[in-house]
N, C-alpha and C positions, 0 to 999 in steps of 0.2 A: 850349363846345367845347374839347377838347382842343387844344395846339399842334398836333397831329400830325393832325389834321383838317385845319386850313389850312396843313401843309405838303401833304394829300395834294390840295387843292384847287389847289396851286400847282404841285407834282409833275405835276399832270394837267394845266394849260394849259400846262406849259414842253414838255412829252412831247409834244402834240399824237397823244393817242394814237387809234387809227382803232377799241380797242374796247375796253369794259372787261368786267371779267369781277368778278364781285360775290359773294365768300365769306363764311362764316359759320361762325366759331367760335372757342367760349367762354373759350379758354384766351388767344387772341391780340385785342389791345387794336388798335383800329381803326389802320389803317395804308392807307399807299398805296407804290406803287411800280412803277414802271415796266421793264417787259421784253420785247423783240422789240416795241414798238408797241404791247403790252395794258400797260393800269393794273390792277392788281387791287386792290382796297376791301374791307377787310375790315368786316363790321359786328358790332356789336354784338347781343343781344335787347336788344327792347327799342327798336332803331331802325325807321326807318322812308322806303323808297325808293319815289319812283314816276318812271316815266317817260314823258315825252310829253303830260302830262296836269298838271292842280293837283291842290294837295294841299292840303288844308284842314282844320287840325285844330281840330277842336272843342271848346265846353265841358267839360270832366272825362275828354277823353283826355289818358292820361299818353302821351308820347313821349319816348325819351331823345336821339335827333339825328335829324333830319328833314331829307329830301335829296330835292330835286328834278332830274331832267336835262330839260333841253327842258320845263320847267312851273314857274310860281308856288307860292308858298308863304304861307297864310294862316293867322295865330295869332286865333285868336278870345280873346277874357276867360275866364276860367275853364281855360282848355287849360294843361296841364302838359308843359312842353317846354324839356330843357337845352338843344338847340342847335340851328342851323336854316342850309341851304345850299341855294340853287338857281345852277343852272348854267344858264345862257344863261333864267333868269328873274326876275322881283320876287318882294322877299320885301316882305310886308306884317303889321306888328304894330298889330292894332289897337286901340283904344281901349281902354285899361284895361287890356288883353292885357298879361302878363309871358314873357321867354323869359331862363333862368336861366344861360346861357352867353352863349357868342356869335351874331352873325348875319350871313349873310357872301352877299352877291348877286354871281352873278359873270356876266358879261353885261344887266344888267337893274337897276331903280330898287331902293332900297333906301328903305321910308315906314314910318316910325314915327308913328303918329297920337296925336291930344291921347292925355297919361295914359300911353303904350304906357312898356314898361320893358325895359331890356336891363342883365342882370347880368355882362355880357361887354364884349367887342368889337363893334363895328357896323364891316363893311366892304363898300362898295362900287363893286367896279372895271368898267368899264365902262358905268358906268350912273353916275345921280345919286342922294345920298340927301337924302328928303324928310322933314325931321322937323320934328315940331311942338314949340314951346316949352312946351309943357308934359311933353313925352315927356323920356325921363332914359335916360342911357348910364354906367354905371359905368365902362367900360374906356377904352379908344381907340375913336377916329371915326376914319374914313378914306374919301375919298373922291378915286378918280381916272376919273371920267366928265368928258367934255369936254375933257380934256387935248390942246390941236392941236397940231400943226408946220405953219405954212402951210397951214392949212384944213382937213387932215386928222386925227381924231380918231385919235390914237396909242395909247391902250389898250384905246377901243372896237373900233379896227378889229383890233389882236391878237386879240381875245377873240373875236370875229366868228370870223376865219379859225378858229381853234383848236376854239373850239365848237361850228364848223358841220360841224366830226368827229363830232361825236355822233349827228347825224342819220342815221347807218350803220350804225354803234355795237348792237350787243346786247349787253344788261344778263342775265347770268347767277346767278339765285339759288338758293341753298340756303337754307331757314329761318328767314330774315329774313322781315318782313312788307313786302311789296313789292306794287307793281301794276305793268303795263306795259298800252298799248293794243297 
């Protein structure tokens, strides 16, 4: 994952935006940005959005970043995937599964199982990550699930407030491969 993914990942919970609006095109490199309360996300081809729902990419689909809002994200073994984000869900790399950038869960568990490989970053904020000793992270690990003040989970419950905008939220595409319930 590009920097500029997980600033748009952080652009969006600092924004606490009430909607995002989801463009596509070739000449502009994925971006976020906030304005009057919309974030707009640019995506790539080649990407891949759904919302509301998991996403599960399988054996010998190629994906270039994979984004979930309000759903899980599942890497199977054989799946071809640079990078991989769910908002307000778990992202799961499984067994043997490789994801060739980063991985970044933002409200939700972040599990890297036996074997699983991350050619990036692993980061998960509001949630915990679950990784097995035999799983390998090339970049940075990051983990701020659990973080209290006096009982209170201080990152989960930001990300709560922030992402429970989303639940309102219409996701607008052009040309991206996208799904919505």
């Amino acid at each position: 994952m590009r920097p500029c993914l997980l600033a748009a990942a952080l652009v969006a919970l600092l924004a606490a935006p009430a909607a995002f609006a989801v463009d596509v095109n070739k000449d502009l490199s994925k971006s976020a940005k906030a304005e009057g309360g919309r974030c707009h996300i640019t995506l790539e081809p080649g990407d891949v959005l759904v919302e509301r729902k998991d996403l599960v990419l399988q054996p010998g689909q190629t994906v270039h970043d994979a984004v979930a809002l309000e759903g899980n994200v599942v890497v199977k073994k054989g799946a071809v995937v640079k990078s991989v984000v769910a908002f307000h869900g778990t992202v799961t790399v499984e067994e043997g599964a490789e994801v060739l950038g980063d991985v970044v869960s933002l409200g939700g568990e972040l599990r890297l199982q036996p074997g699983a490989r991350v050619g990036g970053n692993a980061l998960a904020l509001g949630g915990k990550m679950k990784r097995a000793d035999t799983a390998s992270v090339k970049g940075d690990q990051l983990s701020l699930g659990g973080l209290e003040l006096n009982g209170v989970d201080l990152v989960g419950g930001l990300l709560t407030k922030v992402l429970g905008d989303l639940k309102d939220c219409r996701v607008e595409l052009e040309g991206a491969e996208a799904s919505a319930k």
